[in-house]
C-alpha positions in Angstrom: -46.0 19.9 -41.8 -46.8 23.6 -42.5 -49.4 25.7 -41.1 -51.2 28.7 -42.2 -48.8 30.9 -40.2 -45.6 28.9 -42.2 -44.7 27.7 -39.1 -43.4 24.1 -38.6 -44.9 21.7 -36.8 -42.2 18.5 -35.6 -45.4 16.0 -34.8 -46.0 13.2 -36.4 -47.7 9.7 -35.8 -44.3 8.6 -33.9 -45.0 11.7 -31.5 -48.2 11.0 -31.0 -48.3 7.3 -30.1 -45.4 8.1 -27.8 -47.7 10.3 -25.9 -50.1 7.9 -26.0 -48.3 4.9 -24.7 -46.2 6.5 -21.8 -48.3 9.6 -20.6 -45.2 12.1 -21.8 -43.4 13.3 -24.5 -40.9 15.5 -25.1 -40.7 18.6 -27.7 -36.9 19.6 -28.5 -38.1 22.6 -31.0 -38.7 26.3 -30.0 -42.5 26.1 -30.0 -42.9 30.1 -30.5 -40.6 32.1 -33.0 -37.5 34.0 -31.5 -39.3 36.8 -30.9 -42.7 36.0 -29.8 -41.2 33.2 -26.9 -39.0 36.6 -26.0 -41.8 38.9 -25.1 -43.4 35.9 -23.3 -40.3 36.0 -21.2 -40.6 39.6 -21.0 -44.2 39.9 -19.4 -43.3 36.9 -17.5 -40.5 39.3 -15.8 -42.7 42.2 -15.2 -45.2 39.9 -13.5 -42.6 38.4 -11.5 -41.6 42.1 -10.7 -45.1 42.9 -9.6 -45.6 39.5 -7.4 -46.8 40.8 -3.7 -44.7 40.8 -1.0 -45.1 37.2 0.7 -46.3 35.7 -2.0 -44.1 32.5 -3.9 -43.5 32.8 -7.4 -43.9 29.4 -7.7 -47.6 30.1 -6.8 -48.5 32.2 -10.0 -51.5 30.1 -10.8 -54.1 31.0 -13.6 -52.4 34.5 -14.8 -54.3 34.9 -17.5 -57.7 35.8 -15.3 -55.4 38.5 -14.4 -53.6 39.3 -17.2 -55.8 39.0 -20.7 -52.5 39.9 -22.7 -51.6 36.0 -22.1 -54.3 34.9 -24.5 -51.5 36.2 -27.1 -50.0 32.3 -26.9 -52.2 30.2 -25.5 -54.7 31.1 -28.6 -51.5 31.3 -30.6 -51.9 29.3 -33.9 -48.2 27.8 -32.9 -49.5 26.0 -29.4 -53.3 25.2 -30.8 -51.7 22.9 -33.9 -49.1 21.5 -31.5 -52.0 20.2 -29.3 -54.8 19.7 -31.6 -52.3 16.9 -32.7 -52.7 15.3 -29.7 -56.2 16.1 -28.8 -58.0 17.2 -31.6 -59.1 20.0 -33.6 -61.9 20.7 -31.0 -59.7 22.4 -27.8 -60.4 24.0 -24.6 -58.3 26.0 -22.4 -58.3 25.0 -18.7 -55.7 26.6 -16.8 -52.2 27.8 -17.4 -50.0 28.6 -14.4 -46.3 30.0 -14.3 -44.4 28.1 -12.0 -41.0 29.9 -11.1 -38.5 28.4 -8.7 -35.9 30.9 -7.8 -32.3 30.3 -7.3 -31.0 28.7 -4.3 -34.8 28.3 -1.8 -36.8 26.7 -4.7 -39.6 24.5 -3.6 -40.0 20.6 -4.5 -42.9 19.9 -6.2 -44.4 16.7 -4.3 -45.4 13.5 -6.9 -48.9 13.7 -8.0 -51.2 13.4 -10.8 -53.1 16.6 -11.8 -56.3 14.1 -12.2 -56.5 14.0 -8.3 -57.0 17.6 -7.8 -59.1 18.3 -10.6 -61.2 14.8 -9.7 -64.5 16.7 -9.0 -64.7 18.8 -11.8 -64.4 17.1 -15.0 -66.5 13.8 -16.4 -63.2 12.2 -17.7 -59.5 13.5 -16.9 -58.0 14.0 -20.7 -56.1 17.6 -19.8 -52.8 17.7 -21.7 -50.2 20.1 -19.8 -47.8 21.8 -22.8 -45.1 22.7 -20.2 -42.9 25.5 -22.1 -39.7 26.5 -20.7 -39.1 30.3 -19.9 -35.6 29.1 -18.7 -33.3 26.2 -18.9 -34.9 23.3 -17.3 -32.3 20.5 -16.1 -31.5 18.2 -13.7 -29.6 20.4 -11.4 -32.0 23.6 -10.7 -35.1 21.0 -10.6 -36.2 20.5 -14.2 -40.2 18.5 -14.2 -39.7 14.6 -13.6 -42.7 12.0 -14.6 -43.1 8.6 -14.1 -43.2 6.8 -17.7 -46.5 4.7 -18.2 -48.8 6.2 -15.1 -51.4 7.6 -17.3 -53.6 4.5 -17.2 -54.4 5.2 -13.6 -54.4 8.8 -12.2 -56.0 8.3 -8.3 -53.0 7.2 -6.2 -52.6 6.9 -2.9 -51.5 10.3 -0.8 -49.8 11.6 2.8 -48.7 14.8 3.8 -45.6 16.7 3.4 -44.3 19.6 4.7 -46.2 22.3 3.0 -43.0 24.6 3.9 -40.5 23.4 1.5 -43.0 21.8 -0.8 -45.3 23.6 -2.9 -48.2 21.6 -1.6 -48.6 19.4 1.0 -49.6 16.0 -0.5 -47.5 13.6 -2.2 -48.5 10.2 -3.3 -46.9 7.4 -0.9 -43.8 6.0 -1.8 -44.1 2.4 -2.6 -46.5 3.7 -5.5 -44.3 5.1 -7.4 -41.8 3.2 -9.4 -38.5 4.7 -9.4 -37.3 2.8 -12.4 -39.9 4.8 -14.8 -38.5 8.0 -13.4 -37.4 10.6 -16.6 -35.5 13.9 -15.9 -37.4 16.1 -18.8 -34.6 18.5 -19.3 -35.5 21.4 -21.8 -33.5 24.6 -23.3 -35.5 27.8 -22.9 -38.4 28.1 -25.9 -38.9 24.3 -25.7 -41.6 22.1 -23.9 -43.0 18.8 -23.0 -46.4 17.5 -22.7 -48.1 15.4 -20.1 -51.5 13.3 -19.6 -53.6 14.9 -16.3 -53.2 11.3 -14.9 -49.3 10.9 -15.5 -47.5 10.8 -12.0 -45.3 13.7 -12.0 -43.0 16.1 -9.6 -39.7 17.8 -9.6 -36.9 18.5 -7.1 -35.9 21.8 -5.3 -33.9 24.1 -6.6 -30.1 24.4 -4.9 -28.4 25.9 -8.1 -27.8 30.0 -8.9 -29.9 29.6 -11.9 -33.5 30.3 -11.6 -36.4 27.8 -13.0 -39.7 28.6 -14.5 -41.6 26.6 -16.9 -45.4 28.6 -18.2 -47.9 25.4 -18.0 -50.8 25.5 -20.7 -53.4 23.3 -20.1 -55.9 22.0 -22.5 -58.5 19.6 -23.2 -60.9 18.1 -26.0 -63.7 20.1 -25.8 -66.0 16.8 -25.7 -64.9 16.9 -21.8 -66.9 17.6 -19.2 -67.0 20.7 -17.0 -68.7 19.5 -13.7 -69.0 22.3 -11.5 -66.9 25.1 -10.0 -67.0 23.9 -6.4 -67.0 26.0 -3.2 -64.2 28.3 -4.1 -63.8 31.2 -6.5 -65.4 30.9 -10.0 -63.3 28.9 -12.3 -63.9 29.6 -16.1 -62.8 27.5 -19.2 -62.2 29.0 -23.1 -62.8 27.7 -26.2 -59.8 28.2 -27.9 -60.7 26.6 -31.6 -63.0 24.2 -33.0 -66.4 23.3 -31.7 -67.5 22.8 -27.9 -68.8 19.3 -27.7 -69.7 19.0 -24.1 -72.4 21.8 -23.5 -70.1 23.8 -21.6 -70.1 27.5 -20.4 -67.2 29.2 -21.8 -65.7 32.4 -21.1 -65.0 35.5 -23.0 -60.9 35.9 -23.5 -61.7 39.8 -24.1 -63.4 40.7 -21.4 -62.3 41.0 -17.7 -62.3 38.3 -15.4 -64.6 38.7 -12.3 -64.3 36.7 -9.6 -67.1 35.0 -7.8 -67.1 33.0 -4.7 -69.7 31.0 -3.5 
């Protein structure tokens, strides 16, 4: 179908019960034109440029409190149509994160659902993850892996890892997930996939010479829920189109993000 902005939209009702019955799907389009996905890639580099000494760039979690000039594509008509035809017309914006594994010393991510970390603060777990690939995302420097048909569930069982050469330091036990449902979701650069908060999900280290990042945007039917912020820094949730549903507090996109722990 066509937009307003005469871009094209590969969704149809195929797409969408796929999602539906197996918690994943895969999107083997560019999602932005040529040259807006390249000045994405762009201020990706000079953030990575920026990144403080000690810190991981696979840590580069909610940029866009940061860095307001992000709201360029997560608002962007091209993302909001891909999702709202998952979703909904009515969506909220809940977190995006660059996750970058550089060549050679890049961190597994353990399996997990997102649902389990986010338990607290939401009244139903219905966050869809648009995963869009800044590089090449394959098998061999650690492309995102899911396990088909989790989404039903979302609160597995967890043990530690080591938090050194993980990215975090939980990991759901082994005998709950079912490594016949494993899928490698490789993508070129420009594309993405999509999964459910509750799908179980991970990816392996990176041992190759080519770096990996992936820019999650996360969003949500805006009928969902915002519980509290909990005891760490303020958390705040946009509307990016449609109608809130849920009574929520929103913030402001424009205006600068201020921090507030309590």
């Amino acid at each position: 179908m066509t937009t307003k902005q005469s871009h094209v939209l590969h969704v149809g009702d195929a797409e969408v019960q796929f999602y539906r019955d197996h918690g994943y799907f895969i999107y083997q389009h560019p999602l932005f034109p040529q040259e807006k996905f390249q000045r994405l890639q762009h201020f990706f580099e000079d953030m990575l440029a920026e990144l403080p000494v000690g810190k991981r760039p696979e840590a580069m979690d909610v940029p866009h409190f940061a860095h307001r000039e992000l709201f360029e594509w997560l608002f962007a008509d091209e993302v909001l149509d891909f999702v709202e035809a998952f979703i909904g017309p009515d969506i909220v914006l809940w977190s995006s994160h660059f996750i970058s594994k550089p060549p050679g010393d890049g961190k597994r991510v353990p399996w997990h659902e997102d649902s389990a970390y986010w338990a607290p603060r939401l009244d139903r777990h219905e966050v869809l993850t648009v995963w869009l690939a800044i590089d090449d995302s394959t098998r061999e420097n650690g492309c995102m892996r899911v396990v088909s048909d989790t989404h039903g569930h979302g609160f597995s069982d967890y043990e530690p890892v080591d938090a050194e050469s993980h990215v975090f330091g939980l990991e759901i036990v082994p005998e709950q997930v079912d490594q016949a449902r494993i899928v490698d979701l490789e993508l070129s650069a420009g594309q993405c996939h999509i999964h459910h908060s509750k799908t179980i999900h991970g990816s392996d280290p990176n041992a190759s010479d080519r770096r990996r990042c992936g820019y999650t945007m996360r969003y949500m039917p805006a009928s969902v829920k915002v519980l509290f912020d909990g005891p760490h820094a303020k958390h705040e949730v946009y509307l990016a189109r449609g109608q809130d549903r849920a009574g929520n507090e929103y913030g402001d996109p424009m205006a600068p993000f201020v921090p507030v722990v309590g």
